[in-house]
Residue, then its C-alpha position, 0 to 999 in steps of 0.5 A: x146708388x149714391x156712388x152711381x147718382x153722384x157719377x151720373x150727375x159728374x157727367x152731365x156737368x161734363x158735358x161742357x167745355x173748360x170744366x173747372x169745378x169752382x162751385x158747388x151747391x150745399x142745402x140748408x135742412x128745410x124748415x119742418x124737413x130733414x136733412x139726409x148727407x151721403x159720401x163725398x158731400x152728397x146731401x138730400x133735403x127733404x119736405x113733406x105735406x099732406x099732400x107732396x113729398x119732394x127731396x132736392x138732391x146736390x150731388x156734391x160735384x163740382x160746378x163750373x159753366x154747369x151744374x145738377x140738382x136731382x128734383x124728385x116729387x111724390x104725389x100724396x094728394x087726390x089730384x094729379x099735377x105736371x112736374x117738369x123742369x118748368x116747375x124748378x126755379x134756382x135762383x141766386x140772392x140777388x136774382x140771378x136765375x141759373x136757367x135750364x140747359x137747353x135739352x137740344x144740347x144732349x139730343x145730338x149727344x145721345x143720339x151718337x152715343x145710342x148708334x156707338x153702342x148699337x154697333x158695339x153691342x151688334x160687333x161683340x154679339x156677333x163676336x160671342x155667337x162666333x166664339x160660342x160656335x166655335x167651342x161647339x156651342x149654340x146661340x141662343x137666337x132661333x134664326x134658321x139654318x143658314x141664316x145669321x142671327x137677328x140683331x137688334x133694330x135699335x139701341x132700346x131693342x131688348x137683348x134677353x134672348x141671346x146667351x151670349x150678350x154684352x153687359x150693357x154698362x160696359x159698353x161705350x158712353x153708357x155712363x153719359x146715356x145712364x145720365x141723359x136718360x135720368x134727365x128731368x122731363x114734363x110728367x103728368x104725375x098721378x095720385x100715389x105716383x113718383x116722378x123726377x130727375x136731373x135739372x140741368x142749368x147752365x151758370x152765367x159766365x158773371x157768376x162764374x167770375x165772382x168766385x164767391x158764395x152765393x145765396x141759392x133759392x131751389x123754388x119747386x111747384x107742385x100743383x099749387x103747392x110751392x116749396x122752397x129749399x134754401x142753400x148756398x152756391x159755394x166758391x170752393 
């Protein structure tokens, strides 16, 4: 899970022009909270009250124009409250906010990504069900004689009734589309439930040209909780 979250995350942060990797981002350990650290610099802080828990992930890739935090909440409380991107807030130490990227900015990527991979997936079906019929096997749709089998209609269109199928994380983009799907979005998250995902920002191009360490406040509402996760944004 760390290797695929840190390689999800490396993919948004790619998913813009002259990546250099000059920064990261690296977590104090909270005050009253713990301090959890992976491979190759993953790091997980985490704050709990009666009634949220909420751990701030830094991946440990590099950042450049873009950067991910990964912002995960547990509702623990008797009333149910929003959790979206609108309830993050990075900010450096002297104010600067690194803002959201817009997520019009992956819609166009993921569309192209889902029809790349609904053509693969439907060349390599057709592909299996040829060789199995060759070998003097069958598919396993139940299409009438005669007629082709039936091709999924879509990209989510489930692929459990054939055989022979493609594994879906061989296919083309499918570790970009893994990424764009774990993309934090507004949630109502009710009482004993979980939500939370990658906040995406874009860094100032000022910012990126002072090549020095930054102070970094990661600020995270919860109802009318707020926590706070201090931190620092590391020049190399």
């Amino acid at each position: 899970m760390t290797r695929w979250m840190m390689a999800a995350a490396a993919a948004l942060a790619c998913a813009s022009p002259a990546f250099a990797g000059n920064y990261k981002i690296v977590l104090d350990r909270p005050a009253g909270g713990r301090l959890l650290t992976g491979h190759m610099g993953l790091q997980a802080a985490d704050e709990r009250t009666q009634d949220t828990l909420v751990r701030v992930v830094a991946p440990g890739n590099r950042v450049d124009v873009r950067g991910t935090v990964r912002v995960l909440v547990l509702n623990l409380g008797p009333r149910a409250f929003t959790f979206g991107p609108d309830q993050v807030t990075l900010r450096l130490g002297d104010g600067t906010v690194l803002k959201p990227t817009p997520v019009e900015q992956f819609e166009t990527r993921k569309d192209v990504a889902e029809q790349t991979q609904y053509r693969a997936r439907a060349i390599d079906l057709a592909n299996r069900n040829k060789l199995s019929s060759l070998l003097g096997g069958s598919t396993a749709s139940a299409s009438a004689p005669g007629q082709p089998a039936e091709i999924p209609t879509g990209p989510s269109a489930s692929t459990s009734s054939y055989s022979f199928q493609s594994d879906s994380d061989l296919l083309p983009h499918a570790e970009t589309l893994n990424a764009i799907y774990q993309l934090l979005i507004p949630l109502t998250v009710k009482p004993q439930q979980a939500w939370g995902g990658y906040y995406v920002f874009d860094v100032p191009k000022d910012v990126q040209r002072r090549k020095a360490d930054q102070a970094l406040t990661i600020t995270v509402r919860t109802g009318a909780e707020e926590h706070r996760f201090s931190g620092m944004l590391r020049w190399k």
